[in-house]
C-alpha positions as a LaTeX table, in Angstrom:
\begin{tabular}{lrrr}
\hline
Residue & $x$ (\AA) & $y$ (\AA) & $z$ (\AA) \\
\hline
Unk1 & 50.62 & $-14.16$ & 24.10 \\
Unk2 & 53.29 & $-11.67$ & 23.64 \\
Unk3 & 55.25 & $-14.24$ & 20.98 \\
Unk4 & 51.91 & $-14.53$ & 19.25 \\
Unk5 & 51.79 & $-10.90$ & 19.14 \\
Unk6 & 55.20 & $-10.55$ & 17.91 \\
Unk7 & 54.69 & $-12.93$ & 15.43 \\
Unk8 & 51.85 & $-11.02$ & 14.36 \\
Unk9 & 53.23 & $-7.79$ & 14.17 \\
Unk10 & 56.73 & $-9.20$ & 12.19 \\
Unk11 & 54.24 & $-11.19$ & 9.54 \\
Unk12 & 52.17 & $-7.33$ & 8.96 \\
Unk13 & 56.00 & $-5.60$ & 8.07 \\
Unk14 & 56.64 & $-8.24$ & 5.95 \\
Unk15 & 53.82 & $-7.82$ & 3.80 \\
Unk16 & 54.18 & $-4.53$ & 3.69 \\
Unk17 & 57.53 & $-4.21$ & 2.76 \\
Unk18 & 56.78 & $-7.15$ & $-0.14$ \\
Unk19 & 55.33 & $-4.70$ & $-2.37$ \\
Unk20 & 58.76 & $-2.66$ & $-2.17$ \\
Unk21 & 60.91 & $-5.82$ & $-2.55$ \\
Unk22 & 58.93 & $-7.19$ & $-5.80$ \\
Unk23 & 59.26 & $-3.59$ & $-7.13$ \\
Unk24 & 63.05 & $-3.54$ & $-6.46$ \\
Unk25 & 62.80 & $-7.03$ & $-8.42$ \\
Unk26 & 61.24 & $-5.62$ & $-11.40$ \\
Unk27 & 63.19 & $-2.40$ & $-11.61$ \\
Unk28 & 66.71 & $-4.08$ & $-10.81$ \\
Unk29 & 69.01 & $-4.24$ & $-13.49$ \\
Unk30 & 70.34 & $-7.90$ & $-14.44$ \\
Unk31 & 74.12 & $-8.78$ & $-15.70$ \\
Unk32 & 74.79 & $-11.34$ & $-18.43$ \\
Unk33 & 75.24 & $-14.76$ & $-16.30$ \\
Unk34 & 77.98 & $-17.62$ & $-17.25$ \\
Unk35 & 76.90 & $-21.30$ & $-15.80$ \\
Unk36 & 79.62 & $-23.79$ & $-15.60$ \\
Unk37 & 78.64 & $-27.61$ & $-15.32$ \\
Unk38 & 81.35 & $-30.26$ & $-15.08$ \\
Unk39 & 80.47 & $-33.58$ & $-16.68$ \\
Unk40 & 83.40 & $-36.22$ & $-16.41$ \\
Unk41 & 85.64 & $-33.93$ & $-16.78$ \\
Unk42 & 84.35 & $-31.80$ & $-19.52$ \\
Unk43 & 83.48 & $-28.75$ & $-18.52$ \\
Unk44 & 79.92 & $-27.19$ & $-20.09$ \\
Unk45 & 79.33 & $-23.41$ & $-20.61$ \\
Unk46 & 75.60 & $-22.21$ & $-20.59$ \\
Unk47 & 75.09 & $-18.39$ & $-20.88$ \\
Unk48 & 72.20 & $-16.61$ & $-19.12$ \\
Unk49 & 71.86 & $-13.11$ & $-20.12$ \\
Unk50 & 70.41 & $-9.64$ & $-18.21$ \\
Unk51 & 67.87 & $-9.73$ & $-20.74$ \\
Unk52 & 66.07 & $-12.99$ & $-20.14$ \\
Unk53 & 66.83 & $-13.26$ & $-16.73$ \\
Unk54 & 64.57 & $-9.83$ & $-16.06$ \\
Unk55 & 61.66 & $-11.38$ & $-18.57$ \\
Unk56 & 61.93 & $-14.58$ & $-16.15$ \\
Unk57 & 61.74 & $-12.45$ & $-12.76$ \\
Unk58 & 59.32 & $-10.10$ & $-14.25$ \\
Unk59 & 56.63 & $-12.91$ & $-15.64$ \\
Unk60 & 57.08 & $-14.48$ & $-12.39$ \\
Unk61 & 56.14 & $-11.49$ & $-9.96$ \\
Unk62 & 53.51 & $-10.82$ & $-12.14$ \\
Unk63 & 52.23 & $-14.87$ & $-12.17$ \\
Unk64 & 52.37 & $-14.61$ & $-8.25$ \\
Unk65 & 50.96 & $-11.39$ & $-7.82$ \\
Unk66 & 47.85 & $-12.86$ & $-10.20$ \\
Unk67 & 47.73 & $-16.14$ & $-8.03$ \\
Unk68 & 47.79 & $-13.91$ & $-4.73$ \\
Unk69 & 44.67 & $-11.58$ & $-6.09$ \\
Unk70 & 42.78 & $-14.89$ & $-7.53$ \\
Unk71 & 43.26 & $-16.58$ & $-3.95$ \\
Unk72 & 41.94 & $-13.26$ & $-2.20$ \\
Unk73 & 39.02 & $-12.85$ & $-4.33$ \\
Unk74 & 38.45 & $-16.83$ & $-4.01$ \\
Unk75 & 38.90 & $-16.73$ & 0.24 \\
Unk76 & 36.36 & $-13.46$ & $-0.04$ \\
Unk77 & 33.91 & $-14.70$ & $-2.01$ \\
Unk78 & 33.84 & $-17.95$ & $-0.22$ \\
Unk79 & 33.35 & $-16.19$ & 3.31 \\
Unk80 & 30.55 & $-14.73$ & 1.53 \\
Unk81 & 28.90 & $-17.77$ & 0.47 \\
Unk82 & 29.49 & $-19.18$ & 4.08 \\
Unk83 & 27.47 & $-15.85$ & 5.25 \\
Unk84 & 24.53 & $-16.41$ & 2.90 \\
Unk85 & 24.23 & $-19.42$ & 3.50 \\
Unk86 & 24.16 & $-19.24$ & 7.37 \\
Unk87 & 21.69 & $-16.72$ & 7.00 \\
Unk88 & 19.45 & $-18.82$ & 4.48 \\
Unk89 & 19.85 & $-21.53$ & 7.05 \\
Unk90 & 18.76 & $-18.92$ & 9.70 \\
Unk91 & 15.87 & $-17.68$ & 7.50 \\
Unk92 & 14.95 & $-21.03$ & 6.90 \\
Unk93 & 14.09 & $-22.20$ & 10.30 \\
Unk94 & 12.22 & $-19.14$ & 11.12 \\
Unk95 & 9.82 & $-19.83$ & 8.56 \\
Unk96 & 9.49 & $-23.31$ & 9.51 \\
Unk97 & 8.88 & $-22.27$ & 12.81 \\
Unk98 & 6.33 & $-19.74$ & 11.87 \\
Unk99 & 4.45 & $-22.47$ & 9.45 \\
Unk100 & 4.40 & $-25.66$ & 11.93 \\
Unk101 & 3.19 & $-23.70$ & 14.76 \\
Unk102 & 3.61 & $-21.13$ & 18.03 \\
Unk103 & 7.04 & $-20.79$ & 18.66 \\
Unk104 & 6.65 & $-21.34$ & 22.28 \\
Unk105 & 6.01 & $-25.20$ & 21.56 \\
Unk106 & 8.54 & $-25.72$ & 18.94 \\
Unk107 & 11.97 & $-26.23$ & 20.02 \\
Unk108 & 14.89 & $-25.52$ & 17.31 \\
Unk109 & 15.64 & $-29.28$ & 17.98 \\
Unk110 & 12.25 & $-29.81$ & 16.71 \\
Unk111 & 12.25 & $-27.54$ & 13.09 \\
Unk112 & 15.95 & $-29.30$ & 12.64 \\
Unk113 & 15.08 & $-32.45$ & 13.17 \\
Unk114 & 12.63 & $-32.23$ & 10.36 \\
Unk115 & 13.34 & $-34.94$ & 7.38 \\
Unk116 & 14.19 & $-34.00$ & 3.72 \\
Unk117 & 10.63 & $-35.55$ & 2.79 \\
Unk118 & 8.75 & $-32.98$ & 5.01 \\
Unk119 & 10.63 & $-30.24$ & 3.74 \\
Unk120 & 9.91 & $-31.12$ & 0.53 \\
Unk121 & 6.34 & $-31.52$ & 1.13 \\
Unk122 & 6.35 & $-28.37$ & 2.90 \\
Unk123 & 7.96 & $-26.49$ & 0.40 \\
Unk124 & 5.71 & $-27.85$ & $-2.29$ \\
Unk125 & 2.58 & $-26.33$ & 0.06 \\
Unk126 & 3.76 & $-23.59$ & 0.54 \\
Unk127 & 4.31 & $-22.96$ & $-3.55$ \\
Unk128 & 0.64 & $-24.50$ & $-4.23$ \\
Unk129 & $-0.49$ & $-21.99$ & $-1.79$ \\
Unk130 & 1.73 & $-19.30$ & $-3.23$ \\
Unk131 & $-0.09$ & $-20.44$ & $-6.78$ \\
Unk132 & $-3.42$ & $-20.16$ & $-5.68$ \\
Unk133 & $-3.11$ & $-16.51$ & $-3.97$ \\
Unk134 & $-1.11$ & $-14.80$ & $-6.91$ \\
Unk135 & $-4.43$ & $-16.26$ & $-9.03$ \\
Unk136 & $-6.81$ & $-15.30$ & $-6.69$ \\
Unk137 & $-4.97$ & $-11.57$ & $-6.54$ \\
Unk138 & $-5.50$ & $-11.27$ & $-10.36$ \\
Unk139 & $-8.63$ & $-12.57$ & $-10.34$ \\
Unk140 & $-9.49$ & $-9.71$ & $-8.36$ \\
Unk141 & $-7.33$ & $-6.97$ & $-9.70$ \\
Unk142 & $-9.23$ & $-7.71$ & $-12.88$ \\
Unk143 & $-12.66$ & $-7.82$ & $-11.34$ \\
Unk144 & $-12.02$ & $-4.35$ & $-9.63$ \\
Unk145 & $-10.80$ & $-2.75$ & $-12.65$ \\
Unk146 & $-13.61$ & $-3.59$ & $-14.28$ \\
Unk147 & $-15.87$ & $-2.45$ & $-11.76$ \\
Unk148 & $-14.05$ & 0.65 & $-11.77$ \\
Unk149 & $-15.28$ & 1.31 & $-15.21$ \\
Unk150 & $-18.79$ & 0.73 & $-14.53$ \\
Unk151 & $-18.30$ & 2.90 & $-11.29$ \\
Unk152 & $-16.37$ & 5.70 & $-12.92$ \\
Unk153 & $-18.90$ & 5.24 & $-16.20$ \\
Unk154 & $-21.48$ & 6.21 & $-13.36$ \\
Unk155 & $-20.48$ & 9.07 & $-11.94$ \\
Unk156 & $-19.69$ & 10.82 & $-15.75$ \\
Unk157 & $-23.17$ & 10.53 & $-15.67$ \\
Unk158 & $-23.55$ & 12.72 & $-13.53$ \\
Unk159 & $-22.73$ & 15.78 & $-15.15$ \\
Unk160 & $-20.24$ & 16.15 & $-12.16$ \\
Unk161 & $-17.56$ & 18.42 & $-13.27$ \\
Unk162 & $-13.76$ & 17.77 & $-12.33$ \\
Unk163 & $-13.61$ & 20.88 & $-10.65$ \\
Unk164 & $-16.84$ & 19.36 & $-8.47$ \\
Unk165 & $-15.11$ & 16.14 & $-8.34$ \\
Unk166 & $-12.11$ & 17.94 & $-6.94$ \\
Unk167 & $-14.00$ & 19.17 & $-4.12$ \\
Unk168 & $-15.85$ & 16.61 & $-3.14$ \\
Unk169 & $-12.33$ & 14.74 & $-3.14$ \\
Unk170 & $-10.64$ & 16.93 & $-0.91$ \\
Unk171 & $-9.17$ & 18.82 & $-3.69$ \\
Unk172 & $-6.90$ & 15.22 & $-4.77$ \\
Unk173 & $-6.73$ & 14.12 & $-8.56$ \\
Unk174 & $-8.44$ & 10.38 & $-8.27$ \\
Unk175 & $-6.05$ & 7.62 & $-9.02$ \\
Unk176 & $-3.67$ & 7.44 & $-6.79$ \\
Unk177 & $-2.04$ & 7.07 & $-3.02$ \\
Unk178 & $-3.15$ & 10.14 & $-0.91$ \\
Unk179 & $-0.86$ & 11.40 & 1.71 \\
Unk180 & $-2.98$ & 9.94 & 3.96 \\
Unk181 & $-2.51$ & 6.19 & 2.65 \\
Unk182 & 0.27 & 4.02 & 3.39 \\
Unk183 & 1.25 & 1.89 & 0.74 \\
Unk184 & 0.95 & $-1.76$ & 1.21 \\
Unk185 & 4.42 & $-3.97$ & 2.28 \\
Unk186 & 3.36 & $-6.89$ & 0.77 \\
Unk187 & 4.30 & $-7.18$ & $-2.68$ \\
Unk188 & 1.48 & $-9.05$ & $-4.00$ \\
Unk189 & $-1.05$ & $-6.20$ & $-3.25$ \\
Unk190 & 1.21 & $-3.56$ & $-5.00$ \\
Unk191 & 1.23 & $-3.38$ & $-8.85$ \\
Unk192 & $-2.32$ & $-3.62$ & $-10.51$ \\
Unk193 & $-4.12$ & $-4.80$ & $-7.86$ \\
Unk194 & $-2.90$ & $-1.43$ & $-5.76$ \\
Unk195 & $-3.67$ & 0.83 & $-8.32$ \\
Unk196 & $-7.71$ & $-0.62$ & $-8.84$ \\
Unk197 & $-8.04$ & $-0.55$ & $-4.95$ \\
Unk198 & $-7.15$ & 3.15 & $-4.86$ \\
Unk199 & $-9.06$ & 3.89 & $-7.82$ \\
Unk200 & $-11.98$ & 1.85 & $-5.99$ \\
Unk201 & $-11.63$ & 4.10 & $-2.97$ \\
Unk202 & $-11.54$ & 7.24 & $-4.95$ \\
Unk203 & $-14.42$ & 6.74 & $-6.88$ \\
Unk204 & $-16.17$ & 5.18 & $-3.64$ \\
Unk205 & $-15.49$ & 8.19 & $-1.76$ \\
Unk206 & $-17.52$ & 10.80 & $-4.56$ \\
Unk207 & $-20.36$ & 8.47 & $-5.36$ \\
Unk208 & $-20.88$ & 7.12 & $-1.16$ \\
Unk209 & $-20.64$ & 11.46 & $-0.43$ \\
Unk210 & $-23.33$ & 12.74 & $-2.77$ \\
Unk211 & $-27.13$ & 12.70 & $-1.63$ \\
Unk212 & $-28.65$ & 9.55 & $-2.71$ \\
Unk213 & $-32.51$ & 10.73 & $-1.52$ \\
Unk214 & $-35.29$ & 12.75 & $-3.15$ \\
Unk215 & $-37.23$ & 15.15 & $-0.82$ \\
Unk216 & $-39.85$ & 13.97 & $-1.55$ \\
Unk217 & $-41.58$ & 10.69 & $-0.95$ \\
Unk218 & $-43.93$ & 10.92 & $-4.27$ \\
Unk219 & $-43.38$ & 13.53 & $-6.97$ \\
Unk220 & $-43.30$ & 14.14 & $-10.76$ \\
Unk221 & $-40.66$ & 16.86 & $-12.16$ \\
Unk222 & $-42.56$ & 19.59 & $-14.18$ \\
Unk223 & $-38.41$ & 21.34 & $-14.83$ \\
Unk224 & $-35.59$ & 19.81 & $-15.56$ \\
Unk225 & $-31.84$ & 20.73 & $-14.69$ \\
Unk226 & $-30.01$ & 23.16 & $-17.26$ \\
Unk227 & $-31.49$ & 25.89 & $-20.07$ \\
Unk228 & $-35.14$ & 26.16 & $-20.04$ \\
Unk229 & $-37.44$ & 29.16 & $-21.12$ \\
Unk230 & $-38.22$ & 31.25 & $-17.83$ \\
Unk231 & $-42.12$ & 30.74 & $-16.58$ \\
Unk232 & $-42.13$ & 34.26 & $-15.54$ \\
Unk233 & $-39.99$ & 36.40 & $-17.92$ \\
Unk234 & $-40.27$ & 34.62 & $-20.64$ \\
Unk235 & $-36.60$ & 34.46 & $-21.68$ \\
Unk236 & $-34.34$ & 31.70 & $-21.97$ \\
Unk237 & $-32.24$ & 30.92 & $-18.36$ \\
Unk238 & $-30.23$ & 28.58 & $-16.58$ \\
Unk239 & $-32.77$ & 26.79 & $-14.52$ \\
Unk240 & $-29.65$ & 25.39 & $-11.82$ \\
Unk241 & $-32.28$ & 22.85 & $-9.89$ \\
Unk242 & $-35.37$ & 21.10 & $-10.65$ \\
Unk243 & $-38.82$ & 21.60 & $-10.20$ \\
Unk244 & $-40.99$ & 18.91 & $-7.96$ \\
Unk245 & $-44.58$ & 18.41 & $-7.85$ \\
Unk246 & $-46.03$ & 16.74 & $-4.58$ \\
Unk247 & $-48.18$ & 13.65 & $-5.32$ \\
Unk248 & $-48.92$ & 12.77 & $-1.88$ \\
Unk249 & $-47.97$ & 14.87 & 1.21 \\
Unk250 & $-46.02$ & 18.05 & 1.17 \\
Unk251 & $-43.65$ & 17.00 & 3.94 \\
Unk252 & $-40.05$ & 17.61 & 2.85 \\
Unk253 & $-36.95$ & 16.19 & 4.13 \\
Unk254 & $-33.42$ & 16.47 & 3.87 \\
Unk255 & $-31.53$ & 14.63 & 1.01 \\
Unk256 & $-28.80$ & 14.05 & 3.48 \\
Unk257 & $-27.84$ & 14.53 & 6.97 \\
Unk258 & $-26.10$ & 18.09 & 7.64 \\
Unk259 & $-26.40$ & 20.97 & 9.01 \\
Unk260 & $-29.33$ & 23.98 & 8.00 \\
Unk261 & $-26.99$ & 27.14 & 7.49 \\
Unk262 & $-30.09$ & 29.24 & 6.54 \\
Unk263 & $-33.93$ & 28.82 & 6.89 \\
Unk264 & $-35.70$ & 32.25 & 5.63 \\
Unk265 & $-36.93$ & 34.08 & 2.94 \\
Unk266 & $-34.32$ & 34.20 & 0.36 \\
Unk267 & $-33.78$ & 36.49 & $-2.65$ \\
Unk268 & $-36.63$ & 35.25 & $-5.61$ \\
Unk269 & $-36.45$ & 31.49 & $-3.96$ \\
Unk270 & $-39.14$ & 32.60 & $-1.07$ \\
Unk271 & $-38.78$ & 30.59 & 2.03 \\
Unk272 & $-36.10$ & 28.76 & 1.94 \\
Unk273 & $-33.88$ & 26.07 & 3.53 \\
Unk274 & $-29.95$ & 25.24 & 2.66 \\
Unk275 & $-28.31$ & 22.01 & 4.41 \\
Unk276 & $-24.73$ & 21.76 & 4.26 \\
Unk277 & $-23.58$ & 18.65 & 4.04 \\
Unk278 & $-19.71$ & 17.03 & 4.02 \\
Unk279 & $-17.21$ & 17.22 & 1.30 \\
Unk280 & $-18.63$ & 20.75 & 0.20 \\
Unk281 & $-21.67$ & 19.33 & $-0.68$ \\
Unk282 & $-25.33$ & 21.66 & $-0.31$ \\
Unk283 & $-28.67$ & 20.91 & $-1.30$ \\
Unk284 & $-31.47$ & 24.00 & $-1.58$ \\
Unk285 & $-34.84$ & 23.94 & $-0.87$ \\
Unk286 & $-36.97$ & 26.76 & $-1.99$ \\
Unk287 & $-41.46$ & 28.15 & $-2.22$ \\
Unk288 & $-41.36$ & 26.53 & 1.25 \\
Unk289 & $-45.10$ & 27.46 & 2.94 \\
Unk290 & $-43.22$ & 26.81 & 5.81 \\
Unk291 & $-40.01$ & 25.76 & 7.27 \\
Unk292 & $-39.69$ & 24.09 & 10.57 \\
Unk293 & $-35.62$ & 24.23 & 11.21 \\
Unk294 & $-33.58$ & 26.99 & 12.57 \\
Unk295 & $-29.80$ & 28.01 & 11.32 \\
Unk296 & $-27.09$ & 25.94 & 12.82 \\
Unk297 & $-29.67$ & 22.91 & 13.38 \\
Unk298 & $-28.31$ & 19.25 & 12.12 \\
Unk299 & $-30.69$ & 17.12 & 10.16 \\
Unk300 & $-30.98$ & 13.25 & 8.92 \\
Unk301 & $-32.91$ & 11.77 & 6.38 \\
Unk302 & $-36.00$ & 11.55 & 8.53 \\
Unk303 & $-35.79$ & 15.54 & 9.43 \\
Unk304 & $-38.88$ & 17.36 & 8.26 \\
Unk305 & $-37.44$ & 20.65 & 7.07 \\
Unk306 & $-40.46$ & 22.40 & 6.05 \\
Unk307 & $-43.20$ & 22.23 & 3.40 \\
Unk308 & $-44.49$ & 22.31 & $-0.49$ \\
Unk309 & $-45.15$ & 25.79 & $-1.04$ \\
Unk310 & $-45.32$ & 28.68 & $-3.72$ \\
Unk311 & $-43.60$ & 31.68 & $-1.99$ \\
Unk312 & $-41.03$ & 33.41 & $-3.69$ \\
Unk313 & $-41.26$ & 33.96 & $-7.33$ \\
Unk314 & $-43.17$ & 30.92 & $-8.54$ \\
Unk315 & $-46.17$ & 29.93 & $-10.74$ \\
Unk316 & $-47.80$ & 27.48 & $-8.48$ \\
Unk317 & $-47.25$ & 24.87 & $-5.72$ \\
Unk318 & $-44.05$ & 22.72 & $-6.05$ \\
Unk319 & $-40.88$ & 22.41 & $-4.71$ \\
Unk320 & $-37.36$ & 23.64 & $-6.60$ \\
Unk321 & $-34.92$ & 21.75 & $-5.21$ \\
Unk322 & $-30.75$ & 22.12 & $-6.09$ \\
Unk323 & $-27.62$ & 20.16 & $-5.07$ \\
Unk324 & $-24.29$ & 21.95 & $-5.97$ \\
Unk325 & $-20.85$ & 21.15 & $-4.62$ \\
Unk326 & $-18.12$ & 23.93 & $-3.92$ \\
Unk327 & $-20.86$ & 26.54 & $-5.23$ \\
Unk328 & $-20.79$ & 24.48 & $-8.75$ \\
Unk329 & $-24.76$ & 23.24 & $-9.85$ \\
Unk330 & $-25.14$ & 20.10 & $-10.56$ \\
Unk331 & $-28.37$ & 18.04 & $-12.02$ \\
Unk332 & $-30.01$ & 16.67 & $-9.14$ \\
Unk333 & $-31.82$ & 14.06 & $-10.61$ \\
Unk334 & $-28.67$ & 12.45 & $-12.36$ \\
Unk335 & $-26.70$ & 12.69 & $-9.07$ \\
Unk336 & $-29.16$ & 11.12 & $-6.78$ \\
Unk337 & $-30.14$ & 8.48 & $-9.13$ \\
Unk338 & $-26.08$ & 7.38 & $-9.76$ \\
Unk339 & $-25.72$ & 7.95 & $-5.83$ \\
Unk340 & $-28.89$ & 5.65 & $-5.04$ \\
Unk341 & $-27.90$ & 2.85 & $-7.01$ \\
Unk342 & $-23.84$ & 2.85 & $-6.15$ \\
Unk343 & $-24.85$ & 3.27 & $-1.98$ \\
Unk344 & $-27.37$ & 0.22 & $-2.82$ \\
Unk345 & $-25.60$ & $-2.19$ & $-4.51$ \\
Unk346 & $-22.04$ & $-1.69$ & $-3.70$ \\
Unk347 & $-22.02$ & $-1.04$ & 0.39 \\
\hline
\end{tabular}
């Protein structure tokens, strides 16, 4: 052991006094050199001088020192190769386990043992397989996008602004991975496929959050949402709800499950009831004749909040009804009617 050590330790000096010696080689200064050569008794002069004999040790040192760096580079990039491919070989036979089966009841011997034919079949499977999902992924990247159109399409219909959308969004910009989201590992549901399933999700979350429910079982709307001429005064006003007249029954009930955060008389609205709901989302119920919730009370669709009346400042029986989100107005009947048919056909 100590020899070998020895050994060891004299090889390491002499390589690292080589780089001294060659340099001594190429720096050293050669003498003109006289070779005599005796040929049956003639006698044969051949002259050598300094000149080429430092061209001839020069272009050798540097000949060697290229063979020594090509060898390196050749031993390091083969130990490389010998890596990658033991750890192909490694790779390999864990998927091979993982395809024919539990790895409890598959010995190495077994996934080794397996002939160049089955790997070849299996290999081709595999690829069909691979084929037929990478189709069936843009198949369906292209199906959601366009269903994203008809979805977003939808909800501009609903005179919601951005500021609304905001809101109801949890004050994100749609389009994209929230903080919330993790994005996906597998790389064939990243790319366009990602991007439609967040926009999905986005626009999914607005439309499933907004009340998708009249009040009213059986009405007709005497005033629309926006500018209309004023019953009362006369002058033109932003009328920020609609107007609903009761065909049959004067029950009303919440457009959404929430919470009541007031039930009284309220400035020119008379009796009145407000439900907050989630996602800043309220809906306003005013003329009540009477209203049979309390403050702080939570209500469903099947809550009977009050009913049809003509308190407040009003010109007859009906029921003016508003949704707004984050204090903005919005047109009830466009909302509900987008909401109704998104919750209906798409959940």
């Amino acid at each position: 052991m100590l020899s070998l050590v020895h050994r060891l330790l004299n090889g390491a000096a002499w390589l690292m006094a080589l780089p001294a010696s060659l340099a001594s080689l190429w720096r050293r200064d050669y003498h003109d050199s006289r070779i005599i050569l005796e040929q049956e008794g003639d006698l044969k002069y051949f002259s050598v001088s300094g000149h080429l004999q430092r061209n001839v040790v020069r272009g050798l040192i540097l000949v060697g020192s290229a063979s020594a760096v090509t060898i390196t580079v050749l031993a390091v990039f083969s130990s490389l190769l010998v890596i990658g491919n033991a750890k192909l070989e490694r790779s390999h036979n864990e998927i091979y386990s993982a395809l024919l089966g539990s790895t409890d009841d598959l010995t190495d011997k077994g996934v080794l043992s397996m002939s160049k034919d089955d790997m070849l079949v299996l290999a081709q499977t595999i690829r069909e397989r691979d084929i037929e999902i990478r189709r069936f992924v843009k198949s369906s990247a292209t199906t959601l996008t366009s269903d994203n159109i008809s979805l977003k399409a939808r909800l501009d219909a609903t005179g919601l602004s951005e500021k609304a959308i905001k809101v109801i969004h949890g004050n994100v910009a749609m389009g994209g991975f929230r903080s919330d989201q993790v994005e996906p590992t597998n790389p064939l549901l990243r790319g366009k496929l990602s991007d439609a399933i967040a926009k999905n999700h986005d626009l999914m979350n607005v439309l499933n959050a907004l009340p998708a429910k009249m009040p009213l079982i059986d009405f007709s709307i005497s005033s629309s949402f926006g500018i209309r001429t004023h019953p009362l005064t006369g002058r033109p006003k932003f009328h920020t709800g609609i107007d609903l007249v009761a065909g049959v029954g004067d029950d009303v009930r919440s457009a959404k499950a929430g919470k009541v955060v007031l039930a009284r008389s309220y400035q020119d609205y008379g009796n009145t009831v407000i439900v907050r709901h989630e996602r800043g989302i309220e809906t306003l119920y005013a003329h009540l004749s009477r209203i049979n919730v309390n403050e702080g009370q939570d209500v469903d669709l099947d809550t009977v909040i009050g009913l049809v009346g003509n308190t407040g400042s009003s010109t007859g029986k009906h029921l003016h009804f508003e949704i707004s989100v984050g204090g903005y107005p919005v047109d009830p009947q466009k909302v509900i009617e987008t909401a109704y048919y998104v919750q209906k056909n798409k959940n």
